[in-house]
N, C-alpha and C positions, 0 to 999 in steps of 0.2 A: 475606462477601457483597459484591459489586460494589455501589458507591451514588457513588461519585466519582473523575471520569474527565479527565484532562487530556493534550488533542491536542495536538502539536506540530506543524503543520503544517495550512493552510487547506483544499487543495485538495480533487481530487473525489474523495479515498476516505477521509481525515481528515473533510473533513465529513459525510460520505455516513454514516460511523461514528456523528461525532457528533448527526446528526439519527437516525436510529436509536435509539441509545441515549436521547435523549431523549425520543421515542416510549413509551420503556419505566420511565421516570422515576428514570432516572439521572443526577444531574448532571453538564454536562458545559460544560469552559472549555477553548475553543480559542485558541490561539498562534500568531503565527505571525512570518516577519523582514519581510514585506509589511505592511503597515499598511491596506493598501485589501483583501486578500483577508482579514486579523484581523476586520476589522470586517464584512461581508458574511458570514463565519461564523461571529459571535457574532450576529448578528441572526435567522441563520436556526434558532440554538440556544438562545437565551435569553439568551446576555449575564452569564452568570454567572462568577463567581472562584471556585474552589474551594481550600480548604490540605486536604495532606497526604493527595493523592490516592493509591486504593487502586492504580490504574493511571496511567502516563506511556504514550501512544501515539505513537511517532515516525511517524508521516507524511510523511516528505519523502524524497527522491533519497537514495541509501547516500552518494553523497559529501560530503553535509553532516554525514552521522550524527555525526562526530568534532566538528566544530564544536560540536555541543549537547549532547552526550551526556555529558559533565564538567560543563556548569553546571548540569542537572536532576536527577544523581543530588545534585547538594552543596544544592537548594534542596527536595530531595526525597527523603532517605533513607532513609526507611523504604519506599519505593514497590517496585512490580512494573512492569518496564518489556517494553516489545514495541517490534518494527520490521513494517512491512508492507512491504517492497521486493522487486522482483522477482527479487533474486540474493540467497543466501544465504549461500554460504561466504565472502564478503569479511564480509558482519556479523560472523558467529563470528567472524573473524579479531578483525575491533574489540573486539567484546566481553572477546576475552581479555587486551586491553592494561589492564581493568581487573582488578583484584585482587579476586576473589570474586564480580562481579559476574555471571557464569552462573549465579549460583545463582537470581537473581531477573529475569534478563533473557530473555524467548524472544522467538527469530525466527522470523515467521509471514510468509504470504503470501496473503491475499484472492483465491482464481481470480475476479475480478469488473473489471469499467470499461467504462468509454466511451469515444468516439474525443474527447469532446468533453470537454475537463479543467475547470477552477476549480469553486470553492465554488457557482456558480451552475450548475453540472450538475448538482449531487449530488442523491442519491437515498436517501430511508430504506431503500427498498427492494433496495438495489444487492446486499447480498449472501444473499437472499434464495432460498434452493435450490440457492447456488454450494458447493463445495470450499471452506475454510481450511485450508493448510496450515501445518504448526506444526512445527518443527525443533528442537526443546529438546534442551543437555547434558545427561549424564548425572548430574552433580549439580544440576539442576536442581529446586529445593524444591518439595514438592508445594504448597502454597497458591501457590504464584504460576504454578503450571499451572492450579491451581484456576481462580484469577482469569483467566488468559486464556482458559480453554477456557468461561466463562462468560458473554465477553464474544463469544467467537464464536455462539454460541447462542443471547443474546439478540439475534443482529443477523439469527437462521435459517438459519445456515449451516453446514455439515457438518466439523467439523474431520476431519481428514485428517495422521499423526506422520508423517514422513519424514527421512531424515537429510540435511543441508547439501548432503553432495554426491550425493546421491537427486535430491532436490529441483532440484539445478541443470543436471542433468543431465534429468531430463522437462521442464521450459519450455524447453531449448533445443530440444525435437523440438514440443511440442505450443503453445507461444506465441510463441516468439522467432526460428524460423525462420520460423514463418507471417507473422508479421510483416513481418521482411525479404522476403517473396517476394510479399507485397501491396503494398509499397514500389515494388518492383522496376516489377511490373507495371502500377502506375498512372503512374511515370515516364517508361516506352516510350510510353504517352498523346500526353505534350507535344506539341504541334504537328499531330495529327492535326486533318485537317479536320473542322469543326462536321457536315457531313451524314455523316460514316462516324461518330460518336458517335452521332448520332439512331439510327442501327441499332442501338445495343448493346441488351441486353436485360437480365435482372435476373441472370442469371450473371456477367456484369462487375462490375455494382454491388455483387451478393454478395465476390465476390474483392478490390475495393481500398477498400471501407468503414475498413476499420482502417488506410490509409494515411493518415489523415487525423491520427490520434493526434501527440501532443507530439514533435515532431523531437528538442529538446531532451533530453528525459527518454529517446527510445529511444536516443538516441547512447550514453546513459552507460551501460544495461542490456546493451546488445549487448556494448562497450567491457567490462565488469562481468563477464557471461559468455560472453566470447569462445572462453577454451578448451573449453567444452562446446557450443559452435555449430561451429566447428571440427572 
C-alpha cells in the first residue's frame, strides 16, 4: 500500500502530484536542484522528509533523468521508481543502462498541464478525469505496477498500458504537433496592428492558448520526439 512518496522535481506536475497525494494522506517529500522551487513545494506539501520511500517520482525534463537517476536508486534501493515525461522511448532507453532496474521502474505519462509552469500553478486537482499512460517492460514486477497504478488513482486519473513506441507515436499526432502548430500561429501575430487584435474573437484565443507553454521544455520534447513528428 502507498503511504510514502518522494518527488524529484518541484514543478507543475511533481507538485500538482504532490499536493494530491497529500490530499489523500500520503506522505510526501519534494526535491528538487532549484532551492527557491524545493521550498515553495514543500510549503505547499507539508514540509516533510521521508526514508525508504515506497515510490521515487522523477518529475523533471528526460535530459536530466541520467543526472539523478544513479544517486536515487543508491540512496533508495528497495524503492519503485516512475518518470512522467512527455517521450517515452528515450526513458526505456535509460532505463536499460541499468542492470535489472525495469523490473521496478515504469514509464508513465500524465495527459494533463497548463500553459503556466512552476510549483505555484499546481493543482491537486490537475489529473483529475485525465488519461495516465503507463508503458511498463515486460519483466516489469507486479507490486511496483501495483504501486504505480495506485498512485494514478489516487490522483483520479485513468491509467491507460501502452507500449514506448505506441505511446510516442500518439502525442506526436494528438499533443506535440498541436502544439507546434499553436506556436506557429501565434508567431505570425508579432507585429500585427493593436485594432486588427481587437477583432479577433475566442477562436484565436482558443487556438494559441498553449503557446504560451515553457519554450524551454517544448524544445527538448519536440528535439526528444522528433522522429515521430516527422
Amino acid at each position: 500500500m502507498l503511504s510514502k512518496v518522494r518527488i524529484v522535481g518541484s514543478g507543475l506536475i511533481g507538485t500538482s502530484i504532490g499536493l494530491g497525494l497529500v490530499q489523500r494522506g500520503i506522505a510526501v517529500e519534494m526535491v528538487d536542484s532549484d532551492p527557491l522551487a524545493q521550498a515553495m513545494a514543500k510549503d505547499l506539501t507539508g514540509g516533510v522528509v521521508v526514508v525508504d520511500p515506497d515510490l521515487v517520482v522523477f518529475a523533471l525534463p528526460t535530459s536530466l533523468l541520467s543526472q539523478v537517476i544513479e544517486h536515487e536508486i543508491a540512496i533508495n534501493p528497495q524503492s519503485t521508481f516512475m518518470d512522467v515525461g512527455s517521450v517515452k522511448n528515450e526513458v526505456v532507453l535509460q532505463v536499460k543502462t541499468f542492470s535489472g532496474l525495469s523490473t521496478r521502474f515504469l514509464p508513465t505519462h500524465p495527459m494533463a498541464g497548463r500553459e503556466i509552469g512552476g510549483a505555484s500553478s499546481a493543482r491537486a486537482d490537475l489529473f483529475q478525469g485525465r488519461s495516465w499512460i503507463l508503458t511498463p517492460e515486460a519483466d516489469c514486477a507486479p507490486e511496483s505496477k501495483s504501486l504505480v497504478l495506485e498512485l494514478i488513482k489516487c490522483l483520479g486519473a485513468t491509467p491507460i498500458e501502452l507500449t514506448a513506441q505506441d505511446h510516442d507515436a500518439a502525442v506526436a499526432k494528438i499533443s506535440h504537433l498541436p502544439q507546434i502548430a499553436a506556436s506557429l500561429v501565434a508567431k505570425q501575430l508579432t507585429g500585427t496592428p493593436a485594432e486588427w487584435m481587437e477583432l479577433a474573437g475566442q477562436g484565436l484565443r482558443d487556438t494559441t492558448r498553449i503557446a504560451g507553454s515553457d519554450e524551454k521544455l517544448w524544445k527538448e520534447i519536440i528535439y526528444s520526439n522528433r522522429a515521430e513528428i516527422s
